[in-house]
C-alpha positions as a Markdown table, in Angstrom:
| # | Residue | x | y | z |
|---|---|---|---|---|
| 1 | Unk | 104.4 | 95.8 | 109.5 |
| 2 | Unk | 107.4 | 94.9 | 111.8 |
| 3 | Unk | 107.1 | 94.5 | 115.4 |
| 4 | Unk | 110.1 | 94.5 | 117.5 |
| 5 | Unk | 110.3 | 93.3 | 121.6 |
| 6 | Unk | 110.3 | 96.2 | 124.0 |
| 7 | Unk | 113.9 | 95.3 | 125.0 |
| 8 | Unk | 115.2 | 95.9 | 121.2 |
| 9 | Unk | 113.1 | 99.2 | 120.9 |
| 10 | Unk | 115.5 | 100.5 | 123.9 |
| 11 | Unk | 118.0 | 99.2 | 121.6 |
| 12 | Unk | 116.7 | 101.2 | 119.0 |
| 13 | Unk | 116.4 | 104.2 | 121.0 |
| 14 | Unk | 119.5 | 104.2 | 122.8 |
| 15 | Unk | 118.2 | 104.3 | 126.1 |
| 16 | Unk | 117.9 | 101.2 | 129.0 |
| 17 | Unk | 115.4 | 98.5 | 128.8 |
| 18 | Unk | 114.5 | 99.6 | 132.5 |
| 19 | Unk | 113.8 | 103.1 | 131.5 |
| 20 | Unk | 111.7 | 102.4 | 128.4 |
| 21 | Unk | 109.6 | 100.1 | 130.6 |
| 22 | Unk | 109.1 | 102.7 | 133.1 |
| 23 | Unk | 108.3 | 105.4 | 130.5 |
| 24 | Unk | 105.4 | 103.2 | 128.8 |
| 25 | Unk | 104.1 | 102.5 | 132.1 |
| 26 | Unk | 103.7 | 106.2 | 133.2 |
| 27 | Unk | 102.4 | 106.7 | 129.4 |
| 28 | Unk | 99.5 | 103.8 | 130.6 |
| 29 | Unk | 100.6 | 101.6 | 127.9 |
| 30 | Unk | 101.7 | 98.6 | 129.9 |
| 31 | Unk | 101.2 | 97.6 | 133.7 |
| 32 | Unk | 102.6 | 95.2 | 135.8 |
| 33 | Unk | 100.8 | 92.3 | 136.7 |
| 34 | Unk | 102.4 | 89.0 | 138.6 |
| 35 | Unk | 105.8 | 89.8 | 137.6 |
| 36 | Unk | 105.0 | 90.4 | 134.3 |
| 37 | Unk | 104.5 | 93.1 | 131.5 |
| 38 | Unk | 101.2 | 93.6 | 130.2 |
| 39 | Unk | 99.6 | 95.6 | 127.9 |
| 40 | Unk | 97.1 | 98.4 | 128.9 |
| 41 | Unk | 93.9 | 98.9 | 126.5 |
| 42 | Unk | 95.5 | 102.0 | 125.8 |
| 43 | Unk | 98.9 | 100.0 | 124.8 |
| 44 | Unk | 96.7 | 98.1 | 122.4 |
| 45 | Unk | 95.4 | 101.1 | 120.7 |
| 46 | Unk | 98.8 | 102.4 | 120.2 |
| 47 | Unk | 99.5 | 99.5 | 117.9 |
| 48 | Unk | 101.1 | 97.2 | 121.0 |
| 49 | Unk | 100.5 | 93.1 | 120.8 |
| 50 | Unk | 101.5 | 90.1 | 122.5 |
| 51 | Unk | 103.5 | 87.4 | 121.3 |
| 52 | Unk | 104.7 | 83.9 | 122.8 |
| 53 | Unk | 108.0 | 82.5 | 122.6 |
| 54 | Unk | 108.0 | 79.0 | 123.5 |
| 55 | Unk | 111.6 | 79.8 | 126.1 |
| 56 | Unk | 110.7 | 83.5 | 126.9 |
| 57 | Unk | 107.1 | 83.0 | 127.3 |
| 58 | Unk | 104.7 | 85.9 | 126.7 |
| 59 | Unk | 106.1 | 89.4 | 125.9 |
| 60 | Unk | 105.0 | 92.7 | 124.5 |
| 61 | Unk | 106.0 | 94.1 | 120.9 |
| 62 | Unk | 105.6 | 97.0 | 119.4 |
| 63 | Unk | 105.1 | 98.5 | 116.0 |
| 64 | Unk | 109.0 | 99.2 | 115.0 |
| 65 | Unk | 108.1 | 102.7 | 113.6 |
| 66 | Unk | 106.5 | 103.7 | 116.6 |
| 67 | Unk | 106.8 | 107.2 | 118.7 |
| 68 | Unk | 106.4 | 107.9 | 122.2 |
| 69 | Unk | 105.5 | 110.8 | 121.4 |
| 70 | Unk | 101.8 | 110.8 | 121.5 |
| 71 | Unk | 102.0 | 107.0 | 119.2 |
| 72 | Unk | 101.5 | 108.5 | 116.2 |
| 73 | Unk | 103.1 | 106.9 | 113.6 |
| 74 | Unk | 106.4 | 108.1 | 111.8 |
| 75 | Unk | 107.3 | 108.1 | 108.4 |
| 76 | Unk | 109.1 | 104.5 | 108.3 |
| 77 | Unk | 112.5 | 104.8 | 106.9 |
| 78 | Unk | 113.7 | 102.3 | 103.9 |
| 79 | Unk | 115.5 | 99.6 | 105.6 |
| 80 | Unk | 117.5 | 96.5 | 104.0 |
| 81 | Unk | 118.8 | 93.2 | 105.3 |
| 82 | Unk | 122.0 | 91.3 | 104.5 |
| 83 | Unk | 120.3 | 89.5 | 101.6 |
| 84 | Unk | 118.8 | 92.8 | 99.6 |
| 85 | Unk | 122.4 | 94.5 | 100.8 |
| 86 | Unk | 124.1 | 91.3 | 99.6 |
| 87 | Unk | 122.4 | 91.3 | 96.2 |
| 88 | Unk | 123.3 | 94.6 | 95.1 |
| 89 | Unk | 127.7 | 93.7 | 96.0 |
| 90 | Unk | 126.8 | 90.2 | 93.9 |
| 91 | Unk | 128.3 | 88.4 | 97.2 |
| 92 | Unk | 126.1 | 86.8 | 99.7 |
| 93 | Unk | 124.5 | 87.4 | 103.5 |
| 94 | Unk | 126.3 | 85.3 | 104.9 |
| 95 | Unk | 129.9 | 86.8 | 103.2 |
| 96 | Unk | 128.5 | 90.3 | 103.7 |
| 97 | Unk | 127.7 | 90.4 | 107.3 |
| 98 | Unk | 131.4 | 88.8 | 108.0 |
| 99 | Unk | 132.4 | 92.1 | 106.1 |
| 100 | Unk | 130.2 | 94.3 | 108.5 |
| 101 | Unk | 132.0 | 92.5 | 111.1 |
| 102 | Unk | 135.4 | 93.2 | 110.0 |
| 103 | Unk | 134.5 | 96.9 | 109.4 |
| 104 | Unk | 132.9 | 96.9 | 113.0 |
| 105 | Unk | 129.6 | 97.2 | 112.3 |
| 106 | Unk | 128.4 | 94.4 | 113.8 |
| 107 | Unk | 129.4 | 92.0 | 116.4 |
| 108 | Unk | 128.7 | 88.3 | 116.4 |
| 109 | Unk | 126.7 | 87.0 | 119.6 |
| 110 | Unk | 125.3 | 83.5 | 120.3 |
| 111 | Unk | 122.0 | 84.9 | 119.1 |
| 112 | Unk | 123.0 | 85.7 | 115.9 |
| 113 | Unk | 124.5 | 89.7 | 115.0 |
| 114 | Unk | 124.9 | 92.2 | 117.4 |
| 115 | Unk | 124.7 | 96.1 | 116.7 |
| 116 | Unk | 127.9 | 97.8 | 117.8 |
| 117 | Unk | 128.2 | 101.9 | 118.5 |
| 118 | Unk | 129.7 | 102.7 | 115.1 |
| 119 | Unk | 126.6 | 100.4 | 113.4 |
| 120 | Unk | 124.5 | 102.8 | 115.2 |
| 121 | Unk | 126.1 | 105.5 | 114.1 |
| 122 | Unk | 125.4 | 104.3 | 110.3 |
| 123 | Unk | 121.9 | 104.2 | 111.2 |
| 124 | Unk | 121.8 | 100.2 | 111.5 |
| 125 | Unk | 119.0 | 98.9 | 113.6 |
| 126 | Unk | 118.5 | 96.0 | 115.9 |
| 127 | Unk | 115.9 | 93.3 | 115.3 |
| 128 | Unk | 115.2 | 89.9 | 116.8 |
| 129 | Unk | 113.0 | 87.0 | 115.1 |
| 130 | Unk | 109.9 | 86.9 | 116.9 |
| 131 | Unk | 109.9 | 83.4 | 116.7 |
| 132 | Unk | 113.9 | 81.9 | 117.9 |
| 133 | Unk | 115.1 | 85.2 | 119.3 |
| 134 | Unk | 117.6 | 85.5 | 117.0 |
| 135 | Unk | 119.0 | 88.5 | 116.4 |
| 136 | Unk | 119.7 | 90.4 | 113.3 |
| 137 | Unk | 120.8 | 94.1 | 111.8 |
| 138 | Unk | 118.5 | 96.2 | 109.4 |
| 139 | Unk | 120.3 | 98.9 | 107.3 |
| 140 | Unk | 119.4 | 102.5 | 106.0 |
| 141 | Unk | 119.3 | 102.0 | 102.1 |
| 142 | Unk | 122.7 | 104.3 | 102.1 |
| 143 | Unk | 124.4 | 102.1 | 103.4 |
| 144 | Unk | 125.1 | 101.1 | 99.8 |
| 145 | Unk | 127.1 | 103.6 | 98.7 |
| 146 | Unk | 129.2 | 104.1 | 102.4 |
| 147 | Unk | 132.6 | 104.9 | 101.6 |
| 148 | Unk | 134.2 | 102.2 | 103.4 |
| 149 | Unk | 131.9 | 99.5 | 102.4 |
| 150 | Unk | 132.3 | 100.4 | 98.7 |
| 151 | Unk | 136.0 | 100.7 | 99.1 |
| 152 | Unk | 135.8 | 97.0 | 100.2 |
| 153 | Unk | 134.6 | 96.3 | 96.5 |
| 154 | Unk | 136.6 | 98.6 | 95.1 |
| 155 | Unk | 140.3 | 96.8 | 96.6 |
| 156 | Unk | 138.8 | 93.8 | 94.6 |
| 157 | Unk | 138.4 | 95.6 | 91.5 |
| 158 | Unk | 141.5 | 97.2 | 91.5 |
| 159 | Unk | 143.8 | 94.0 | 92.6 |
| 160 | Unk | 141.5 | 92.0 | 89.4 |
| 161 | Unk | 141.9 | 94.9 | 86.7 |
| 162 | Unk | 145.3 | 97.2 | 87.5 |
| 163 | Unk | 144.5 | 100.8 | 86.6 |
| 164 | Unk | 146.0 | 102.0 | 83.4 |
| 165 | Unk | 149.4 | 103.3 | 84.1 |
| 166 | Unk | 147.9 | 107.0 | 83.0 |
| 167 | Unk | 146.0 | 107.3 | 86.2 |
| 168 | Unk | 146.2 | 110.4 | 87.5 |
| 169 | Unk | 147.8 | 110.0 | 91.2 |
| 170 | Unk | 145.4 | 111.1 | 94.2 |
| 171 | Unk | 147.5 | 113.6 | 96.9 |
| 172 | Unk | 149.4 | 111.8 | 99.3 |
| 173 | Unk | 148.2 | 111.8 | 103.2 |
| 174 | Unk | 149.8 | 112.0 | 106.5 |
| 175 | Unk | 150.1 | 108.5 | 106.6 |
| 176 | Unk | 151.3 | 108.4 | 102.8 |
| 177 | Unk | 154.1 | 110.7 | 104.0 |
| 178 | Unk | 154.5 | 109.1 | 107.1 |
| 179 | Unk | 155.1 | 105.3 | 104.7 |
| 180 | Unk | 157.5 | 107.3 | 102.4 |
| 181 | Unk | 159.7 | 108.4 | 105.4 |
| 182 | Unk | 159.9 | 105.1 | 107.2 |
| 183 | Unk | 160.0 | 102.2 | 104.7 |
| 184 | Unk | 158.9 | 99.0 | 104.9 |
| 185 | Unk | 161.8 | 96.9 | 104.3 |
| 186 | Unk | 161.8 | 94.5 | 106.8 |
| 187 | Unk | 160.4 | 90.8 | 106.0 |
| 188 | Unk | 158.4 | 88.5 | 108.3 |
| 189 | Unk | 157.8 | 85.2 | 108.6 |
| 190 | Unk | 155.0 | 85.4 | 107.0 |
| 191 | Unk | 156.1 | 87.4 | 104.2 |
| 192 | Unk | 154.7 | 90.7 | 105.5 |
| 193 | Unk | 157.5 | 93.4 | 104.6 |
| 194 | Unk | 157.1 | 95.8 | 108.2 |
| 195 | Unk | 159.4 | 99.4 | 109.5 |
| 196 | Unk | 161.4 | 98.0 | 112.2 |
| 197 | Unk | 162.1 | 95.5 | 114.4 |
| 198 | Unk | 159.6 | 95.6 | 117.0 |
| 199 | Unk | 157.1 | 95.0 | 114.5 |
| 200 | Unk | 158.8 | 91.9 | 113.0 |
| 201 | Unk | 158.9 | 90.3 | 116.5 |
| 202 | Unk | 155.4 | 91.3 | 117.0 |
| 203 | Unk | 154.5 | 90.2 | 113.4 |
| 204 | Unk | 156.3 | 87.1 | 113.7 |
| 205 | Unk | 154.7 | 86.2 | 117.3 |
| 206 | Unk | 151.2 | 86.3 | 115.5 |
| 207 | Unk | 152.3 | 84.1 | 113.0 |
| 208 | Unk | 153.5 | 81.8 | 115.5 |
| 209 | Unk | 150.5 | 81.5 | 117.7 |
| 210 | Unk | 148.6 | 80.8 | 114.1 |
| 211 | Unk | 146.2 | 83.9 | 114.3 |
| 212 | Unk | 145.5 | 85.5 | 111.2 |
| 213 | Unk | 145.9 | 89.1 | 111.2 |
| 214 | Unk | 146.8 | 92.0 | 108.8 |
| 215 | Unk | 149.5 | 94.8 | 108.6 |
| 216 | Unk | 148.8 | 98.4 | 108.6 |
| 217 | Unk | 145.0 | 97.6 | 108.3 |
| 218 | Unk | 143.0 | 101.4 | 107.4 |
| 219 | Unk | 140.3 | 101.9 | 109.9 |
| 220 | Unk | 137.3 | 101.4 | 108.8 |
| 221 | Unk | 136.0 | 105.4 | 109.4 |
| 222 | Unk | 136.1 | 108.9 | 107.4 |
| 223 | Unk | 139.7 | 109.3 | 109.3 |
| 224 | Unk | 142.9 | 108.2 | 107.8 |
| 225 | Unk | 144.1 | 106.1 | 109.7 |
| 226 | Unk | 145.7 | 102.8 | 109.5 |
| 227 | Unk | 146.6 | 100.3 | 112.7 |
| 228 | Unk | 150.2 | 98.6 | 112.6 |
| 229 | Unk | 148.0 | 94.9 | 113.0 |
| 230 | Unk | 144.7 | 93.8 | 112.8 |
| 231 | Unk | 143.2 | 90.2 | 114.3 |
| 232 | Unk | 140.1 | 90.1 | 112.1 |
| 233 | Unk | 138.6 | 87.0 | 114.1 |
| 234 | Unk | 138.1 | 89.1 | 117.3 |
| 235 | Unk | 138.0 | 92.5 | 115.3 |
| 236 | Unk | 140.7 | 93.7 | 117.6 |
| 237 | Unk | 143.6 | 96.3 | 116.4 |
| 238 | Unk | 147.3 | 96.2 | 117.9 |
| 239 | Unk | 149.6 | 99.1 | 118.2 |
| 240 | Unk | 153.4 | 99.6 | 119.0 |
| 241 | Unk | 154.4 | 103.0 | 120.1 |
| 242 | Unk | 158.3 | 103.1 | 119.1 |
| 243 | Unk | 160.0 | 107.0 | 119.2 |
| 244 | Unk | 158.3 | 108.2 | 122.3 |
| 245 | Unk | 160.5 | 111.1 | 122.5 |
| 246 | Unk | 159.9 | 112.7 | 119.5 |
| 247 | Unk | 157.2 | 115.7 | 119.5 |
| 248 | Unk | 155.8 | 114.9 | 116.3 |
| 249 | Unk | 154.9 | 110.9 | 117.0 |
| 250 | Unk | 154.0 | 111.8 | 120.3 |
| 251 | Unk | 151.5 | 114.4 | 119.0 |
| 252 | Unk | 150.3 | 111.6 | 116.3 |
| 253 | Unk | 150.0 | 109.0 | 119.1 |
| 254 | Unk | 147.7 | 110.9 | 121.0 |
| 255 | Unk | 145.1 | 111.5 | 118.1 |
| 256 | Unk | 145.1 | 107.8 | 117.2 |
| 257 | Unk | 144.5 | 106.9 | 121.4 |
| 258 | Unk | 141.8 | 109.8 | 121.0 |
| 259 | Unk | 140.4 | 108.0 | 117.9 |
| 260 | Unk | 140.0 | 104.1 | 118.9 |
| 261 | Unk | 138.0 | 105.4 | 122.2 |
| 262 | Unk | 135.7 | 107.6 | 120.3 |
| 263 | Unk | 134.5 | 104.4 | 118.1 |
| 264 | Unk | 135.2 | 101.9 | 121.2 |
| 265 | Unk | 137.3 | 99.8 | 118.7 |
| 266 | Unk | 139.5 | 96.8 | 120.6 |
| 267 | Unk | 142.6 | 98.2 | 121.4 |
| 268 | Unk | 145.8 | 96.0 | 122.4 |
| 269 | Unk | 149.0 | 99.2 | 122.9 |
| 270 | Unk | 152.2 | 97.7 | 122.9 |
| 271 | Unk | 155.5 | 99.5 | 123.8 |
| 272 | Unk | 159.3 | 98.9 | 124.0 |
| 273 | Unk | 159.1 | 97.0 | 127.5 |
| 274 | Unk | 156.5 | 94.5 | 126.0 |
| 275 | Unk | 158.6 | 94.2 | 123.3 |
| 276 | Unk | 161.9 | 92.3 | 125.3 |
| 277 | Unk | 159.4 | 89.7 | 126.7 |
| 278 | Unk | 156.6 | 89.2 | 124.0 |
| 279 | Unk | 155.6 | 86.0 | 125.2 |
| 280 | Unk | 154.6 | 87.3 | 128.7 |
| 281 | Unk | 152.9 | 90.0 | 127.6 |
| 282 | Unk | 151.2 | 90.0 | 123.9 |
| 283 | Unk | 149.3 | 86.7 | 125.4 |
| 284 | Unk | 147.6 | 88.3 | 128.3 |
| 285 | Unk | 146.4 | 91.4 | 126.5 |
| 286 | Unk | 145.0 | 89.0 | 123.8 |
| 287 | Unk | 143.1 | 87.0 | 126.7 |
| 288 | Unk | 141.2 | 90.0 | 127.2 |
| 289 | Unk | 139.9 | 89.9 | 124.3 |
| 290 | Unk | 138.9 | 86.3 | 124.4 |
| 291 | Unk | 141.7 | 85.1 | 122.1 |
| 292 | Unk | 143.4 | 82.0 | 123.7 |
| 293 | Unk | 147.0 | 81.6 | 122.4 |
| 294 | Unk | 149.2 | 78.4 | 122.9 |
């Protein structure tokens, strides 16, 4: 059996460390005792023990399938780490969970992996080692065949063996439509072949400042959607909003604005102003993001 900190069952349950404390004290499960959490008899019966970590000191863990409701056990749902997830793709943890970050799954902490609102969403669940502290990310078995993972695998496939020139061609999407009308024909430094010149500049000033980063990067969610740039390190996704008079992009704009805030992804917006003094401005709005350019 798996037992998991009271602090990462809040995790689990979406709700604030405080609060979950509160509520297992009004259940009679754990009291407070000089300035610490203990467990009640009762906690004990509803499968609560107590570990020691030699920084944290004595804490309270819990039964990772437990309920509040009543603690009666519920049905414990299959679960897989990196490794077993790993396995199946033929690649391993340590390449797989850089993947999860680059979907944004996960986020990288100084504890190890951190749970982000879309890996929630998935159904991943937070864990730390009783032992270090560390922290780690448990996944529903269908995680293996999520459509954006698999499509991951399925790039690789198709870049190593071309499909047969006989392939039926799948219907063309708004953003299909949207590559057809405006063409990339425009070549970077870095040989990236972009739609006009604000993205060359902006291309070419990532280049410069030696991050790596991608062009018209699909977001990794059922949407179709696909950012101009993407900084892998930092997970974070750059826009340029050109043709702010036309109905049509406006209209588009505002779905993709709507779209990064419902999955919290890292947004940096860049319009025409930014775009006559780069260096001033692409910089700053990196900084917020932790990314130090020189």
């Amino acid at each position: 059996m798996e037992y998991i900190s009271t602090s990462a069952l809040a995790n689990e349950l979406d709700i604030k460390s405080a609060d979950l404390f509160d509520k297992l004290k009004t259940l009679g499960w754990i009291e407070r005792k000089n300035d610490k959490w203990t467990l009640t008899d009762l906690g004990k019966q509803k499968g609560g023990q107590t570990r020691t970590n030699p920084k944290f000191g004595e804490f309270v863990v819990w039964p990772e399938n437990i309920s509040l409701d009543g603690g009666q056990q519920k049905e414990k749902p299959k679960l897989l780490n990196a490794t077993a997830i790993g396995k199946h793709f033929d690649i391993s943890s340590q390449r797989l969970n850089l993947i999860f970050s680059e979907l944004g799954w996960i986020e990288k902490d100084i504890a190890g992996w951190q749970i982000t609102k879309l890996g929630k969403g998935l159904g991943g669940r937070q864990f730390e080692h009783e032992t270090s502290g560390g922290t780690y990310v448990l996944w529903p078995d269908n995680i293996l065949t999520n459509k954006n993972l698999t499509s991951v695998f399925i790039e690789v496939t198709v870049i190593e063996q071309p499909l047969p020139q006989t392939t039926k061609e799948a219907p063309k999407s708004t953003n299909d439509n949207f590559r057809e009308k405006f063409p990339a024909t425009l070549r970077t430094k870095d040989g990236h072949m972009v739609r006009s010149r604000a993205e060359v500049i902006i291309d070419n000033a990532l280049y410069d400042y030696k991050l790596a980063h991608a062009y018209e990067r699909k977001l990794p969610i059922e949407e179709d959607l696909y950012s101009d740039f993407f900084i892998p390190t930092e997970n974070v996704y750059i826009e340029f909003w050109g043709m702010e008079n036309d109905p049509k992009y406006a209209e588009r704009k505002k779905v993709k604005i709507e779209i990064y805030k419902k999955y919290d992804f890292k947004l940096i917006e860049l319009n025409d102003s930014d775009i006559s003094n780069l260096d001033d401005h692409l910089p700053k709005k990196l900084l917020k993001y932790g990314i130090k350019v020189y």
